[in-house]
N, C-alpha and C positions, 0 to 999 in steps of 0.2 A: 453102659456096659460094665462099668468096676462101681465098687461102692466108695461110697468117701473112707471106708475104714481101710479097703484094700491102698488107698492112694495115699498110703504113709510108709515110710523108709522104717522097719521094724529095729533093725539089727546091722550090725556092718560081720555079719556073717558072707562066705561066697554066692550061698545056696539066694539070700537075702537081694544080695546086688546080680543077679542073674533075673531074679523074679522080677526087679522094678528094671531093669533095662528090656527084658520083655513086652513090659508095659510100654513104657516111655516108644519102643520101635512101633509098636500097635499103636499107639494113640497118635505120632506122630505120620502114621502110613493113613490111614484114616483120615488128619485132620488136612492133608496136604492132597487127600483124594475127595475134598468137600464135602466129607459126611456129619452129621452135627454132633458135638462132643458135650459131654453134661458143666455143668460150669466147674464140682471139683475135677474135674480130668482136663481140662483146658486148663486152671488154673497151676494142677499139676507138671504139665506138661510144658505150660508156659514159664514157670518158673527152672526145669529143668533147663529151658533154650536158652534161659540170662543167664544162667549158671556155667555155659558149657561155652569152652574155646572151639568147638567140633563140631557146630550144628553150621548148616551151611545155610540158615534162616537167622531175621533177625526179628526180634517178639514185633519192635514197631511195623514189620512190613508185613507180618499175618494178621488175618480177618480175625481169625480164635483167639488171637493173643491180646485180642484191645482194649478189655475190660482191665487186662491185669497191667496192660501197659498205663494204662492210666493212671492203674494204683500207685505205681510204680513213682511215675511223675510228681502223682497227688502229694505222696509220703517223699518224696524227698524234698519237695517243696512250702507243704503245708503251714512251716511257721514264719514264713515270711514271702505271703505270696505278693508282695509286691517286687519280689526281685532282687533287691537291694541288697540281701546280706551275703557271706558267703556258703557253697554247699557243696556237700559232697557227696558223693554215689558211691555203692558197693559192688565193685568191679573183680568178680574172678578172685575173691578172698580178700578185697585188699579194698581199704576207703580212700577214693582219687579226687580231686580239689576239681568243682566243673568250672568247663573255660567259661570265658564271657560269649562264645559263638554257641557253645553247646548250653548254655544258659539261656540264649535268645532263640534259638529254633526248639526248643522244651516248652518256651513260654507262647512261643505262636503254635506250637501242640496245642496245648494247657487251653490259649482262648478260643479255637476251633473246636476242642471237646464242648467247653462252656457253651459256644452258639449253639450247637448241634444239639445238645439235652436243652438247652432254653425252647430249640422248638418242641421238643418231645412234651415237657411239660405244659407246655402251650395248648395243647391237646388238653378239650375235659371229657372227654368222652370215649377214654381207652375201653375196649372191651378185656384188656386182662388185667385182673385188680390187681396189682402189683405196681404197675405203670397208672393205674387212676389213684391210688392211694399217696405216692411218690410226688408225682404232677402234683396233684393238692397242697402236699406239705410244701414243695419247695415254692409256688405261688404266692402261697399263703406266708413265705418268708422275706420273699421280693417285696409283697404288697406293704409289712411292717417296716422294710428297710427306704421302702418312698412314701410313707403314711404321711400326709399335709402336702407335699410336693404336686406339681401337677408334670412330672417326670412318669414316662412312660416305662413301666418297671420290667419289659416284657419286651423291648427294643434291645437290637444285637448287640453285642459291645465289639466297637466301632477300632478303639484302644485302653489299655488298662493305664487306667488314671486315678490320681488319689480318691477321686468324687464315686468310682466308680470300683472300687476295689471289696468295698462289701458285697456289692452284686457277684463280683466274679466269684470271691471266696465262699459267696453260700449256692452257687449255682454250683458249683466243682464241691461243694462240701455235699451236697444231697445226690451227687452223683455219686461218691461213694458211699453213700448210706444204702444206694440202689444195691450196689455191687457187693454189699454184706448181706442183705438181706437176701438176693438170690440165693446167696450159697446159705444160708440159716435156711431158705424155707427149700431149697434141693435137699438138704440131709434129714429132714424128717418126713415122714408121712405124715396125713392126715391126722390117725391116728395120734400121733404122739402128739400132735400141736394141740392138747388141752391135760388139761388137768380136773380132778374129784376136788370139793370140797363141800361137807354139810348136806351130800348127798344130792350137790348141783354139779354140773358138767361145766367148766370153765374155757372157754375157747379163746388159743390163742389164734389169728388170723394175721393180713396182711396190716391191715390199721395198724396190730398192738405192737410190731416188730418196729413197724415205719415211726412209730411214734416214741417208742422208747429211745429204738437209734437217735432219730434227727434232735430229739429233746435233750436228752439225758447221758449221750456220748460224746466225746471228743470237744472237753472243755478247750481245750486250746486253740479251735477253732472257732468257737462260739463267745469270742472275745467280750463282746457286749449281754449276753444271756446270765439273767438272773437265775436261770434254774442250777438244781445242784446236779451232779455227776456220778456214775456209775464208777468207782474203784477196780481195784484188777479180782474180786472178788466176782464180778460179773460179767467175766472177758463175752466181747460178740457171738465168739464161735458157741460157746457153751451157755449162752444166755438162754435157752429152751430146754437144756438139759435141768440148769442148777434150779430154775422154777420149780418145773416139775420135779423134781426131789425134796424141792423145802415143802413143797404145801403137801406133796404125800403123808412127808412126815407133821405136817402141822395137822393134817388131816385126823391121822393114824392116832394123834395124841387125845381128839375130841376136845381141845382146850375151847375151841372156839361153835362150840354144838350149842345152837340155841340162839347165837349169836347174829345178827347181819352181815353178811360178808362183800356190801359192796364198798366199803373203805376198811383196810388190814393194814396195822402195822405192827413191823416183826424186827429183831436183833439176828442181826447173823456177824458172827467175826466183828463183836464190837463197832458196829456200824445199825445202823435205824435208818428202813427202809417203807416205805408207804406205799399201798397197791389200790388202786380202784377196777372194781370190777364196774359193770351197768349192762342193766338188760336191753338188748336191742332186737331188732328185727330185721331176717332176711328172707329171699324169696327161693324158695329148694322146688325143684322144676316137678309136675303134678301132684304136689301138695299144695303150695301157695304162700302167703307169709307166716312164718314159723319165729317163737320169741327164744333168743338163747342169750346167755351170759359171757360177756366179752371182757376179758381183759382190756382196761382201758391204757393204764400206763401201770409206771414201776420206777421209784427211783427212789434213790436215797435224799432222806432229811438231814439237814445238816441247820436251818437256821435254827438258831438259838432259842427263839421266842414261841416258835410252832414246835421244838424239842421240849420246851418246859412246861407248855399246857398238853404235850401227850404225856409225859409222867406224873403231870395233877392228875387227869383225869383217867389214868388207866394203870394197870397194874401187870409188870414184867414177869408173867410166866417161862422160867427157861427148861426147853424140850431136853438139852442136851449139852455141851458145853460150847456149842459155838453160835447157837438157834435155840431165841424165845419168843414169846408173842404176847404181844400188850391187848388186855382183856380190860374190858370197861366195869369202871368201880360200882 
């Protein structure tokens, strides 16, 4: 019913705070009358509920509210999910030390989330790619974390134990990978999820989001992961918008006409980032299988040794002063 643009606090104007308390009463008459809310207007709305000493609901005890309750949990807990350290929450303006009882009933939240997505993923045969692409990667991350083991990597966790603490942390890590990528692929259209270049159609889908996030986001949960990291240059939210603006312009420039476009690497804001595209095939209903060009991943290069044979062997075109792109010699 509102767009994700409408679902932002513009101004601390009268007129401003009338129009989102508007909102906030509609969405909340709505969601407490079991009608389905999009996930920014849940999100919206659920933030508003934690926010407010006046709501006579609590996020944990609404159905709409449990994605963001979990984020909720996820981020205040994340850097040490084994319990141990201390933490604090942002309470009505003010950051308050949690108790050791509000600590313990957080974390039997926490591993009731984790069983619950363990089943979901357990599923190979979602019919909506979002939940088959998800399912995948987070399997496919259990299975490296019991690789040699004859440990059943897909058994519930029973209690959180050292032996068993990477399981949890990447079971609760791909469920928030879930919960970003809804709200990325709710705010654009079809449409916007691709990009032109060299006169091919570049499509971003469910794969290239799932794969960037779970790869190449939120180093500090990926404690043991050799891959390099997205900076604040490629925030979540706007990771579909800044694409689509660089390769417009890398488009626009023709640096790269003539060129192969299924491995690119580009400078943007003093950082060097590498992109693979690859042709693949899907099945588009009374057509049949149709070959298109998929964004495969995106991340920034950061080792030393794969940075020093892309500047042997290419040469730093720069578009503008914050975006160039490495052309082969």
């Amino acid at each position: 019913m509102y767009t994700p643009d409408e679902l932002v606090f513009n101004s601390d104007t009268i007129e401003e705070e009338k129009r989102v308390h508007r909102m906030l009463d509609d969405l909340f008459r709505l969601a407490e009358n079991g009608n389905l809310l999009s996930e920014h207007e849940k999100e919206f709305l659920c933030r508003s509920i934690k926010t407010s000493e006046n709501v006579p609901v609590k996020i944990e005890d609404c159905d709409y509210c449990q994605n963001f309750y979990f984020k909720y949990l996820f981020l205040t807990y994340w850097h040490d999910l084994s319990g141990k350290s201390e933490f604090t929450k942002l309470k009505y303006g003010k950051y308050v030390c949690v108790s050791e009882n509000e600590k313990e009933n957080d974390f039997k939240k926490l591993k009731s989330i984790a069983n619950d997505w363990l089943g979901i993923i357990s599923i190979e045969n979602h019919s909506e790619e979002l939940h088959k692409q998800i399912s995948k990667e987070a399997r496919d991350n259990l299975k490296k974390l019991f690789k040699g083991t004859k440990i059943d990597y897909l058994s519930p966790l029973i209690e959180i134990t050292k032996n068993n603490l990477p399981k949890f942390t990447s079971l609760l890590h791909t469920k928030y990978i879930y919960c970003m990528a809804l709200l990325i692929l709710e705010k654009y259209s079809p449409n916007d999820l691709s990009f032109n270049l060299n006169d091919y159609q570049i499509e971003i889908n469910e794969y290239s989001i799932i794969h960037i996030l779970t790869r190449h986001y939120a180093k500090s949960v990926q404690t043991s992961s050799k891959k390099s990291f997205h900076n604040e240059n490629f925030h979540p939210s706007l990771l579909i918008y800044k694409i689509k603006d660089i390769f417009n312009t890398i488009d626009e420039s023709s640096l790269l006409k003539g060129y192969p476009i299924n491995n690119i690497a580009f400078k943007f804001k003093n950082e060097v980032y590498m992109v693979h595209i690859k042709v693949k095939t899907k099945q588009i209903k009374n057509i049949g299988n149709v070959k298109y060009n998929r964004l495969e991943t995106f991340y920034s290069l950061t080792d030393p040794n794969k940075l020093k044979k892309l500047y042997k062997k290419h040469i730093l075109h720069m578009i503008d002063e914050n975006l160039g792109v490495f052309i082969e010699k």
